[in-house]
Short mmCIF file of the C-alpha atoms (twelve columns), coordinates in Angstrom:
data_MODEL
# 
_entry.id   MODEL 
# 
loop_
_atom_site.group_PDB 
_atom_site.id 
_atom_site.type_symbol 
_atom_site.label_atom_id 
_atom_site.label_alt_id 
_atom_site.label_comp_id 
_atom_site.label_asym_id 
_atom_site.label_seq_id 
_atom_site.Cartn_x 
_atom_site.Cartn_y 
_atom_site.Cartn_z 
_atom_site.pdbx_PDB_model_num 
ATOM 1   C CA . UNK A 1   -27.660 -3.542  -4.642  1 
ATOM 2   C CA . UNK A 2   -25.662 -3.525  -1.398  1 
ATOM 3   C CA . UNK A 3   -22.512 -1.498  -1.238  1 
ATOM 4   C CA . UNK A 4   -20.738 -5.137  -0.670  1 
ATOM 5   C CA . UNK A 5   -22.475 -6.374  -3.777  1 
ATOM 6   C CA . UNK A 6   -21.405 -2.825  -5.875  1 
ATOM 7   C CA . UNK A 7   -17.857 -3.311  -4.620  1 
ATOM 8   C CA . UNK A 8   -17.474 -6.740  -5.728  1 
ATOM 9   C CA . UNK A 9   -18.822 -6.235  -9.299  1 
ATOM 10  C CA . UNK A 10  -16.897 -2.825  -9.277  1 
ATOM 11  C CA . UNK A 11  -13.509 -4.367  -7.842  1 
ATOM 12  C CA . UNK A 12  -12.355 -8.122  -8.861  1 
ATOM 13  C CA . UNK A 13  -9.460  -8.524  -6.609  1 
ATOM 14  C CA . UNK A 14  -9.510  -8.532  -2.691  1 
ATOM 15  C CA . UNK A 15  -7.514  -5.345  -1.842  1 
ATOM 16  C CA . UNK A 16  -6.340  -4.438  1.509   1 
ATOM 17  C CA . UNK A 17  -4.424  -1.538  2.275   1 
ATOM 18  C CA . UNK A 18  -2.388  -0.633  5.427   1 
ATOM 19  C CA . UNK A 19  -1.913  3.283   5.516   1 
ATOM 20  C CA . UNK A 20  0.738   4.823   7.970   1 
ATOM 21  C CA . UNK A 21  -1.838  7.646   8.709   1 
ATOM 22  C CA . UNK A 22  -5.068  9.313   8.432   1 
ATOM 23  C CA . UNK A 23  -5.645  11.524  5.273   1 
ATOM 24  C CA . UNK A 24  -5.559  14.579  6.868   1 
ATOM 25  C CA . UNK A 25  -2.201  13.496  8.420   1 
ATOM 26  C CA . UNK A 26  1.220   13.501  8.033   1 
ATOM 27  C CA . UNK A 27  3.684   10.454  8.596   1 
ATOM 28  C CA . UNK A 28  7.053   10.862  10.352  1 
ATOM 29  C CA . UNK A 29  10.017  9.688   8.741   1 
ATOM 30  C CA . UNK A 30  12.482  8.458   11.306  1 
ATOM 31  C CA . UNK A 31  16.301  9.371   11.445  1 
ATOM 32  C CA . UNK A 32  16.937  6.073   13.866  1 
ATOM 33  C CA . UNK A 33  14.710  2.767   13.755  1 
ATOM 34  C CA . UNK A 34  17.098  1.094   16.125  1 
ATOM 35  C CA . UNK A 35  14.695  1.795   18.681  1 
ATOM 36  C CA . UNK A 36  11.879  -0.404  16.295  1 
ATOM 37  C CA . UNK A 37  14.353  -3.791  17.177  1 
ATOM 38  C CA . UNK A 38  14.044  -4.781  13.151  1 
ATOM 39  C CA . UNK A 39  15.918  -7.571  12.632  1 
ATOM 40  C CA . UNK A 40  18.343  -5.748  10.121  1 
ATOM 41  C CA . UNK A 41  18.110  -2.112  10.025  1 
ATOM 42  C CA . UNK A 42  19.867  -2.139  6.539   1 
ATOM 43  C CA . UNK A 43  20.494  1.922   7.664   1 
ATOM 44  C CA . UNK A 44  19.488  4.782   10.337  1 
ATOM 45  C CA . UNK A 45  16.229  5.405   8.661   1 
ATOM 46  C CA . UNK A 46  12.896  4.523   7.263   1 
ATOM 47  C CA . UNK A 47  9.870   5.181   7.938   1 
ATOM 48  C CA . UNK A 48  7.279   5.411   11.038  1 
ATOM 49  C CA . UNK A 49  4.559   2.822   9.316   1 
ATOM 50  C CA . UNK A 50  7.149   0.390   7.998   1 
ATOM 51  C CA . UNK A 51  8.840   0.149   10.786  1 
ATOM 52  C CA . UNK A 52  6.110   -0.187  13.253  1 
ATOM 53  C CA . UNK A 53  4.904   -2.461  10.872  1 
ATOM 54  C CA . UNK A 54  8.081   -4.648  11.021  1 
ATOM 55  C CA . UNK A 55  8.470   -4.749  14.559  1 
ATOM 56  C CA . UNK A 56  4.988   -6.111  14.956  1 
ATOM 57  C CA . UNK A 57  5.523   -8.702  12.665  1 
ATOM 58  C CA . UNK A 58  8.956   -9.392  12.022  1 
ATOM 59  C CA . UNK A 59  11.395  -8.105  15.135  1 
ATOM 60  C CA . UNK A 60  14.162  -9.775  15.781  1 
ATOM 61  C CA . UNK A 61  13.694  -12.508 13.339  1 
ATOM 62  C CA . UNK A 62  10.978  -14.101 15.252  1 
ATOM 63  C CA . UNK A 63  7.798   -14.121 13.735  1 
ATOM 64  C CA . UNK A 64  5.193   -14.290 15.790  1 
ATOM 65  C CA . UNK A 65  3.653   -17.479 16.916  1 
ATOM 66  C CA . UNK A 66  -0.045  -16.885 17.832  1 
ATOM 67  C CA . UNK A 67  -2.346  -15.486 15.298  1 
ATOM 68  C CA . UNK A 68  -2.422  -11.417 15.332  1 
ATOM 69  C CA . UNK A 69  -5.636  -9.941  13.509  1 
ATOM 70  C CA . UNK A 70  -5.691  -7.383  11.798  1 
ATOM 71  C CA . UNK A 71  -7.000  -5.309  14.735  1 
ATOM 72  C CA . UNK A 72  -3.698  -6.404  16.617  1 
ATOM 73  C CA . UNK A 73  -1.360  -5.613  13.989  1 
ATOM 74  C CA . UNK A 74  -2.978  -2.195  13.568  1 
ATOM 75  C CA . UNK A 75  -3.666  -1.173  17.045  1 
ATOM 76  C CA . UNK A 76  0.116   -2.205  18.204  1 
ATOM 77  C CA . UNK A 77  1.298   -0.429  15.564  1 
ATOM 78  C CA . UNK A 78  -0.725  2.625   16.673  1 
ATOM 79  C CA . UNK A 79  0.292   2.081   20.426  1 
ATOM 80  C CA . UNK A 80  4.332   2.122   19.348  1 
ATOM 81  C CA . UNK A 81  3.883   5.069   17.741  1 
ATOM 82  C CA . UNK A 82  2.503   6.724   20.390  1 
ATOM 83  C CA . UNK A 83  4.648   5.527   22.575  1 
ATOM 84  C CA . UNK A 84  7.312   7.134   20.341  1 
ATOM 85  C CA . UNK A 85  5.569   10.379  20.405  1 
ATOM 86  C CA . UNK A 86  3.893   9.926   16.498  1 
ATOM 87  C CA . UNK A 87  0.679   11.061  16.336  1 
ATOM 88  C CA . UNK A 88  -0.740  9.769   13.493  1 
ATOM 89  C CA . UNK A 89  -3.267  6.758   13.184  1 
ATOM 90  C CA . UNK A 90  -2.504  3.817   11.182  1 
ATOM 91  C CA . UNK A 91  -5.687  2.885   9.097   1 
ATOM 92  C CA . UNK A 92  -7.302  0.111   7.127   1 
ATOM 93  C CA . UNK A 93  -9.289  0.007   3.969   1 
ATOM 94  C CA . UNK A 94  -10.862 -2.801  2.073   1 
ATOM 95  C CA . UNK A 95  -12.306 -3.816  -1.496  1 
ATOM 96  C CA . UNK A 96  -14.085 -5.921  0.653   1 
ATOM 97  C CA . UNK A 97  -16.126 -5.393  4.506   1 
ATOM 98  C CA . UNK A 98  -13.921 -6.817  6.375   1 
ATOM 99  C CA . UNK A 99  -14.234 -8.509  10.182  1 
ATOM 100 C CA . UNK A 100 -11.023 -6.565  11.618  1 
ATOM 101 C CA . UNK A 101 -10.966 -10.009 13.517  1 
ATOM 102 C CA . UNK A 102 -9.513  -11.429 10.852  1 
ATOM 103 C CA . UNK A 103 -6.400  -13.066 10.999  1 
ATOM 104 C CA . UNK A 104 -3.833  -10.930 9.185   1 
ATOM 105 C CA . UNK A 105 -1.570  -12.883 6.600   1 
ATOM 106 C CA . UNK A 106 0.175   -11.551 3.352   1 
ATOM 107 C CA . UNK A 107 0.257   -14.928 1.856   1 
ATOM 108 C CA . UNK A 108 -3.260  -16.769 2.814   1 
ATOM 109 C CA . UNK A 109 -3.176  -20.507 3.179   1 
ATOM 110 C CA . UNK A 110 -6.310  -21.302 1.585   1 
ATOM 111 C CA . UNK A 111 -6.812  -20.561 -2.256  1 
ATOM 112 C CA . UNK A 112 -3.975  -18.844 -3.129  1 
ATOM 113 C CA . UNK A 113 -1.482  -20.994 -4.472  1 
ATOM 114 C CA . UNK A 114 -0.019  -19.040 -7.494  1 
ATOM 115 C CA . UNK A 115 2.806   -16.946 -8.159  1 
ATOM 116 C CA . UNK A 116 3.591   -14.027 -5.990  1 
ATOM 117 C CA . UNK A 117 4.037   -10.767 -7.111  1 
ATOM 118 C CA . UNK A 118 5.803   -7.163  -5.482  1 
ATOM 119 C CA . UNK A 119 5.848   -3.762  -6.396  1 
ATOM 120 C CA . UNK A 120 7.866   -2.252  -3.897  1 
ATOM 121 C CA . UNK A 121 8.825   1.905   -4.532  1 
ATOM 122 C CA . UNK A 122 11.049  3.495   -2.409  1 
ATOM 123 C CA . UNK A 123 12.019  7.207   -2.990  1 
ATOM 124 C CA . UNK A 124 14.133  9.692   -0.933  1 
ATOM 125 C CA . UNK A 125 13.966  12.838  -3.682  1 
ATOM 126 C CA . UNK A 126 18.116  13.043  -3.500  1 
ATOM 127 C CA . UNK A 127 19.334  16.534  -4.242  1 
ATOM 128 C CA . UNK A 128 15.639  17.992  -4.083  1 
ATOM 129 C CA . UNK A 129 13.875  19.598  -1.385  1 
ATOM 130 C CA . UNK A 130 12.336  17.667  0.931   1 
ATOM 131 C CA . UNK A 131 14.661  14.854  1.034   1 
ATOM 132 C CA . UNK A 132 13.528  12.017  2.768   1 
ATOM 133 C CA . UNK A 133 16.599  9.240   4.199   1 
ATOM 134 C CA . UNK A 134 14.156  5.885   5.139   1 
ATOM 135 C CA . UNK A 135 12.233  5.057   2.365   1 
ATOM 136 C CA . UNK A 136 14.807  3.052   0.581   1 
ATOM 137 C CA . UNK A 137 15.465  1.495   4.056   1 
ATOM 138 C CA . UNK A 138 11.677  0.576   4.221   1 
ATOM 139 C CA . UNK A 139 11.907  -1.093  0.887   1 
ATOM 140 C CA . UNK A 140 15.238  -3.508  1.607   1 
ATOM 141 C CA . UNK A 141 13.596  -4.154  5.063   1 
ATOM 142 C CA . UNK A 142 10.470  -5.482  3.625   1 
ATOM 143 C CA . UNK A 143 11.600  -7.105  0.787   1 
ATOM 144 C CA . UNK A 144 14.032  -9.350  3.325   1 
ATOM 145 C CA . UNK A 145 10.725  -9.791  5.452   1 
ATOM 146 C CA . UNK A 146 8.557   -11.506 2.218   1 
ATOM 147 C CA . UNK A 147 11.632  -13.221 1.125   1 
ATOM 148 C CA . UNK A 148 12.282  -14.820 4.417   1 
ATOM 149 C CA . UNK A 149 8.705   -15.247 5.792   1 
ATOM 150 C CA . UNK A 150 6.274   -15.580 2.716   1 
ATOM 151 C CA . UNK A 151 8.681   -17.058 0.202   1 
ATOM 152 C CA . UNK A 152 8.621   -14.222 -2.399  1 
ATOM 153 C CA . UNK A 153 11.202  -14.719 -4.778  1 
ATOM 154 C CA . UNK A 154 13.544  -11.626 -6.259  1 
ATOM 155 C CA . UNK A 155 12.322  -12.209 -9.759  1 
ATOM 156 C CA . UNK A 156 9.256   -11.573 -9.230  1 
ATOM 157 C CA . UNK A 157 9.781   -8.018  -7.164  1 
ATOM 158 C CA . UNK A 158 9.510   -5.294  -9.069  1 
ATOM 159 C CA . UNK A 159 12.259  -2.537  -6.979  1 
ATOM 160 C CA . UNK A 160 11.558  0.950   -8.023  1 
ATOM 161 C CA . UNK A 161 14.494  3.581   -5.751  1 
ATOM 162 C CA . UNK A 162 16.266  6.600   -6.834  1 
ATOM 163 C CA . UNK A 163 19.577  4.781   -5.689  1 
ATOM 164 C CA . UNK A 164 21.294  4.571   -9.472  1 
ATOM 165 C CA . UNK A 165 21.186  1.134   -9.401  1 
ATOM 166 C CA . UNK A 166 17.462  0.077   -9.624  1 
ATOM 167 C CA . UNK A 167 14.884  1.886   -12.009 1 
ATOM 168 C CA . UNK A 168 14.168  4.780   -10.799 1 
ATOM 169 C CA . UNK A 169 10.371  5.501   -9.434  1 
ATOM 170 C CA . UNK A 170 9.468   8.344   -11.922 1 
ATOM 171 C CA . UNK A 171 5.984   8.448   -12.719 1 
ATOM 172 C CA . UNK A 172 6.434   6.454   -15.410 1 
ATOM 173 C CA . UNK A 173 8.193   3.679   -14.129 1 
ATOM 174 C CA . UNK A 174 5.310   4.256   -11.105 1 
ATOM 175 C CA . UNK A 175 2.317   3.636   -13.497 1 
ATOM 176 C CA . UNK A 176 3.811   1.131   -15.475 1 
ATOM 177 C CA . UNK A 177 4.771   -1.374  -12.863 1 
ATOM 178 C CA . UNK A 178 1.545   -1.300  -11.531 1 
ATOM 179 C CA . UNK A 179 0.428   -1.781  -14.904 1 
ATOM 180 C CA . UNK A 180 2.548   -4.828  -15.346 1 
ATOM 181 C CA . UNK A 181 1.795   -6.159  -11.989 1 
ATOM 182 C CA . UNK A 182 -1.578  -6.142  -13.067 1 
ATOM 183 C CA . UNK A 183 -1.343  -7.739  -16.678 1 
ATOM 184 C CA . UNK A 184 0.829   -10.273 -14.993 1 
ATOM 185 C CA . UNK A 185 -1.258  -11.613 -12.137 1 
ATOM 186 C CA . UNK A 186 -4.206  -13.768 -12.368 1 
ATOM 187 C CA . UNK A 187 -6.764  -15.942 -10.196 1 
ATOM 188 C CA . UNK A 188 -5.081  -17.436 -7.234  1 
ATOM 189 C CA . UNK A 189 -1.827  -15.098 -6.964  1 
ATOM 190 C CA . UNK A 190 -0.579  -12.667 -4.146  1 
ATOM 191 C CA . UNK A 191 0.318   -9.290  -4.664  1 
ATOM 192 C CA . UNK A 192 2.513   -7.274  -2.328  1 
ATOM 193 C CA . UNK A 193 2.616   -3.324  -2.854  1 
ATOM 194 C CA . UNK A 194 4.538   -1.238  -1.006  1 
ATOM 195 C CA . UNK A 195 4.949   2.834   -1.242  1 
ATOM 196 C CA . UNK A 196 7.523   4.856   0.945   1 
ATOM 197 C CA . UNK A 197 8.081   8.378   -0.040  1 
ATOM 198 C CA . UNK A 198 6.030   11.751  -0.117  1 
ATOM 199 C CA . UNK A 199 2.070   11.688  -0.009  1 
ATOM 200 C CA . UNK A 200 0.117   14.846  -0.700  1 
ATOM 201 C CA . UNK A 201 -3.533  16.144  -1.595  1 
ATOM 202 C CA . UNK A 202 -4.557  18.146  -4.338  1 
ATOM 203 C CA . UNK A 203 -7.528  19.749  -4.997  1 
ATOM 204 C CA . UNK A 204 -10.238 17.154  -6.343  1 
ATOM 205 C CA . UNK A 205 -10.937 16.859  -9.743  1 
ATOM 206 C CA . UNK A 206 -13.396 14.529  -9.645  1 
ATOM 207 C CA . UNK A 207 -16.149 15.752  -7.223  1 
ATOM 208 C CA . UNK A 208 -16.086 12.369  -5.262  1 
ATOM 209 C CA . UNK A 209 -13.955 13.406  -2.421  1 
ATOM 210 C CA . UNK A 210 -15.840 14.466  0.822   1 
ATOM 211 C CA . UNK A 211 -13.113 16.715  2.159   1 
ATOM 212 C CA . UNK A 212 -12.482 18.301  -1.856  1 
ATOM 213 C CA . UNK A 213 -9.274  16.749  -2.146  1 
ATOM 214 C CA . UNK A 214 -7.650  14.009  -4.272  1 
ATOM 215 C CA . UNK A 215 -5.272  11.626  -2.120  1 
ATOM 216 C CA . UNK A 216 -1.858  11.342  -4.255  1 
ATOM 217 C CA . UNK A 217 1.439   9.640   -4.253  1 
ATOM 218 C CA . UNK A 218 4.514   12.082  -5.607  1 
ATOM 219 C CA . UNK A 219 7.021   10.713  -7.687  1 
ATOM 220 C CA . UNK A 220 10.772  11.570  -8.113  1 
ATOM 221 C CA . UNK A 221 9.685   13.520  -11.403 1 
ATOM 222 C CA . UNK A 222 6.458   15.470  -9.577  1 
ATOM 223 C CA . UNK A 223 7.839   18.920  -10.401 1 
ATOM 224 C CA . UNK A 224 7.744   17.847  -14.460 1 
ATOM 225 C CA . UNK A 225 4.887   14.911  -14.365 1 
ATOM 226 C CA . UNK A 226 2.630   15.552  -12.064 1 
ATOM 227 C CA . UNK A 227 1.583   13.257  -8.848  1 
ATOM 228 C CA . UNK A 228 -0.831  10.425  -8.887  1 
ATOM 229 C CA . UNK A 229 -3.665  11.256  -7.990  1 
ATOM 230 C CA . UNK A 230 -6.032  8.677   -6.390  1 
ATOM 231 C CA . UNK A 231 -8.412  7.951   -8.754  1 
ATOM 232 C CA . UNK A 232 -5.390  7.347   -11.091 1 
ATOM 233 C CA . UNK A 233 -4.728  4.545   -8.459  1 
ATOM 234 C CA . UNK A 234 -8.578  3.512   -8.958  1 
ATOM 235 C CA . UNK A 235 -8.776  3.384   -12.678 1 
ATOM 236 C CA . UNK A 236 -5.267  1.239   -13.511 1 
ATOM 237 C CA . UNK A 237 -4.634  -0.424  -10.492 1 
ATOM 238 C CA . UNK A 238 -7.367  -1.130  -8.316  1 
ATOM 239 C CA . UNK A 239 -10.297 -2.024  -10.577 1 
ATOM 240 C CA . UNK A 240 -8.481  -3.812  -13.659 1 
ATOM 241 C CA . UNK A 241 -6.477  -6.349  -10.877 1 
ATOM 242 C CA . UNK A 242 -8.066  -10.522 -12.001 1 
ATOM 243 C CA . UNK A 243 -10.734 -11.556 -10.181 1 
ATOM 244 C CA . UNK A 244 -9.473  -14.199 -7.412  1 
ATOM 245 C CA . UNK A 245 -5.649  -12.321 -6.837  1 
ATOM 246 C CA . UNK A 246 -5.110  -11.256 -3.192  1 
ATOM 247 C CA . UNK A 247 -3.571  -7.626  -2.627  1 
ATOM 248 C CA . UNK A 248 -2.176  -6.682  0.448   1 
ATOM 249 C CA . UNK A 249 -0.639  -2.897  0.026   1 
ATOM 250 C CA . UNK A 250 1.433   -0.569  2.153   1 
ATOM 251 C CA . UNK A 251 1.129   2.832   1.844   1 
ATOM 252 C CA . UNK A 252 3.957   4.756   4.359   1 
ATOM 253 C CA . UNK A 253 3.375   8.383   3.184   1 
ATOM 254 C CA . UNK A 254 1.252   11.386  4.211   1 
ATOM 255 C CA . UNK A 255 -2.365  11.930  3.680   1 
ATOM 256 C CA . UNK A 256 -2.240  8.122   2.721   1 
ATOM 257 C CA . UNK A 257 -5.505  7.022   4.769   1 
ATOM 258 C CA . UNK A 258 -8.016  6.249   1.526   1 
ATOM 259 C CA . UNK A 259 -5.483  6.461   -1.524  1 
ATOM 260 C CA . UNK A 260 -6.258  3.395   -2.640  1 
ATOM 261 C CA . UNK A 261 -10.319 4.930   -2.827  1 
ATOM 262 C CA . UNK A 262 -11.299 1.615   -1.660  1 
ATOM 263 C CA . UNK A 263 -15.090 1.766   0.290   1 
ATOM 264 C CA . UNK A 264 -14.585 0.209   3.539   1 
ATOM 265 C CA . UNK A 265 -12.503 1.346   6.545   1 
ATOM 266 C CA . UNK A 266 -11.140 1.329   10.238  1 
ATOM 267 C CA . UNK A 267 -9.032  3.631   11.846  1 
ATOM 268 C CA . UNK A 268 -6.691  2.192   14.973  1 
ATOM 269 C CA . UNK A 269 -7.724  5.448   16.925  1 
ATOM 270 C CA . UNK A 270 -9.132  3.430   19.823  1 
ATOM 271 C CA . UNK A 271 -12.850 4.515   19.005  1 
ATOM 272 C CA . UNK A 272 -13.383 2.246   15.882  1 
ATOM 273 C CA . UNK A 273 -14.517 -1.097  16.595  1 
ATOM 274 C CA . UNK A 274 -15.573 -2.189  13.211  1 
ATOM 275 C CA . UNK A 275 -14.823 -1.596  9.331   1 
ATOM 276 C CA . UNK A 276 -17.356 0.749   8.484   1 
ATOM 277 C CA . UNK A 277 -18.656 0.955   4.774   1 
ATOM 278 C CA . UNK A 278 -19.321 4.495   2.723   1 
ATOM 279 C CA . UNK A 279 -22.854 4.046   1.294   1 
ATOM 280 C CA . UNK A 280 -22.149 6.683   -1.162  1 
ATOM 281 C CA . UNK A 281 -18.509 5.664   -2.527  1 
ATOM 282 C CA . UNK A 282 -18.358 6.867   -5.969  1 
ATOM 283 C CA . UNK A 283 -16.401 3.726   -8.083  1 
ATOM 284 C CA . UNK A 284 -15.784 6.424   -10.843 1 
ATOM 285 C CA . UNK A 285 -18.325 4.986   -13.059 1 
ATOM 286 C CA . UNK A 286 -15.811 1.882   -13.845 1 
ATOM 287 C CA . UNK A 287 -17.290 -1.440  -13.780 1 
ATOM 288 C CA . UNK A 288 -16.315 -5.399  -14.369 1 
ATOM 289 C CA . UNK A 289 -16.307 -4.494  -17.877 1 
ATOM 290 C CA . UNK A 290 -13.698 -1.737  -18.308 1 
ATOM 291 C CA . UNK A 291 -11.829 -3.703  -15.403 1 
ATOM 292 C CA . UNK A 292 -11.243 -6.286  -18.195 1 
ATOM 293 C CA . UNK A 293 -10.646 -3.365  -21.147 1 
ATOM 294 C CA . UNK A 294 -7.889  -1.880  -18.559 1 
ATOM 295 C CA . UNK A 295 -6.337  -4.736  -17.957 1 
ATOM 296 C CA . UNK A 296 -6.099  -5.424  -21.691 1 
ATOM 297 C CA . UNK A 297 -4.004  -2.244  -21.950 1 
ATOM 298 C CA . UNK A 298 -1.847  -3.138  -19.037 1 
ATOM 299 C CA . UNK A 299 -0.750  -5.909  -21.179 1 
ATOM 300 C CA . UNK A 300 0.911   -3.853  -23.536 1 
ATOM 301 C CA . UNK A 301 3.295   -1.633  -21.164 1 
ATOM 302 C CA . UNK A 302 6.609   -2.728  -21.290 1 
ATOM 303 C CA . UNK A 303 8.462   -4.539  -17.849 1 
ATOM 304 C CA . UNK A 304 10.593  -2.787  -15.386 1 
ATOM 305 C CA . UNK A 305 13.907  -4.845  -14.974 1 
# 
């Protein structure tokens, strides 16, 4: 069976995930995004990826009107942050191969007509160490951005900041929207994710990890809970998401290049001129069948208002 074939069996959904960086890099947080031109800064801050992000798509209101592929999107994105003195590599990764041709849409036109769906966390860690300032900036910035361009609608965006007025984004309330976002969607629905806040690595406790290390995403509560690991990601996210739903996920944190685990990938390093495929990517022994026996959990967690 082809790694193509292995993927689709092993993953339903059509994932694709937008990391601000390599995994063996960090990802800058920026004190001013005024130089970005976003069309409301909503704040100083936010983050290197979102914002170059935002300015490729969104800057100044104006979407743009020829078609950018996902090579575009990626490789301008790559050139502003050079430009800006970043050195880290904005990356792609796939459920699926991928022509990096490909027109680049959150919201296809073709086939996806249901309800769309966000999970959007944002987390500064106020009053700890490390104290980030953009990543609730990132958050407002690209919720306006789906709400104005793709037509998501508030109710169904899930807002997870350590602001005191939306749920906060322990690890918890992490695992459990994703959890609900995934009981919730089904065949023919969008799903936006976004992460801004601190990525790390941790020593792999899986043995599938060619470098020895576990991607993770660190939530508010990280010093009590733990972080989430990626094959967390893999097991209750990734793999249980309905056949036929369309992910498109944002990952603006360090060491965020595969922490999704999904098996194809591209790096916008100026090298890489196709989404190459891992012949030996490990799907942690999950197939269609737990997909459906997670997902059948998921139903039970309880919704983040």
């Amino acid at each position: 069976m082809s790694l193509a074939e292995r993927a689709e069996q092993a993953i339903p959904a059509e994932f694709r995930m937008i990391s601000g960086c390599e995994d063996k890099q960090t990802s800058a947080d920026v004190s001013n995004v005024n130089s970005f031109m976003l069309p409301d800064p909503a704040g100083r801050a936010g983050g290197a990826c979102t914002s170059a992000l935002l300015n490729v798509l969104y800057a100044d209101k104006k979407v743009p009107d020829e078609d950018l592929s996902f090579q575009d999107v990626l490789m301008q994105m790559r050139t502003m942050l050079s430009e800006k003195g970043y050195e880290q590599i904005p990356q792609l990764s796939a459920s699926r191969p991928l022509d990096i041709e490909t027109k680049f849409d959150i919201t296809p036109n073709e086939g996806f007509s249901g309800t769309k769906r966000a999970v959007m966390i944002g987390i500064n860690y106020v009053g700890q160490n490390g104290e980030l300032a953009g990543c609730h900036n990132d958050v407002l910035n690209m919720k306006e951005y789906l709400m104005d361009v793709h037509a998501f609608e508030e109710e169904n965006m899930t807002i997870l900041l350590d602001d005191n007025e939306h749920a906060e984004p322990s690890r918890e309330n992490i695992m459990n929207a994703y959890a609900q976002i995934v009981a919730d969607s089904q065949e023919g629905d969008v799903v936006y994710l976004h992460y801004s806040g601190h990525g790390g690595k941790l020593r792999d406790d899986g043995m599938d990890e060619e470098d020895g290390y576990d991607e993770t995403l660190i939530p508010l509560d990280y010093a009590v809970e733990g972080q989430i690991r990626d094959d967390d990601l893999l097991k209750s996210l990734v793999i249980p998401m309905a056949r036929g739903v369309f992910v498109t996920s944002i990952m603006d944190c360090c060491h965020s290049g595969t922490v999704l685990d999904l098996p194809f990938n591209f790096k916008a390093d100026g090298e890489q001129t196709e989404m190459d495929g891992d012949d030996g990517f490990d799907f942690g022994n999950y197939d269609a069948g737990d997909a459906a026996a997670l997902a059948g959990l998921a139903s039970e967690c309880c919704k983040i208002i």
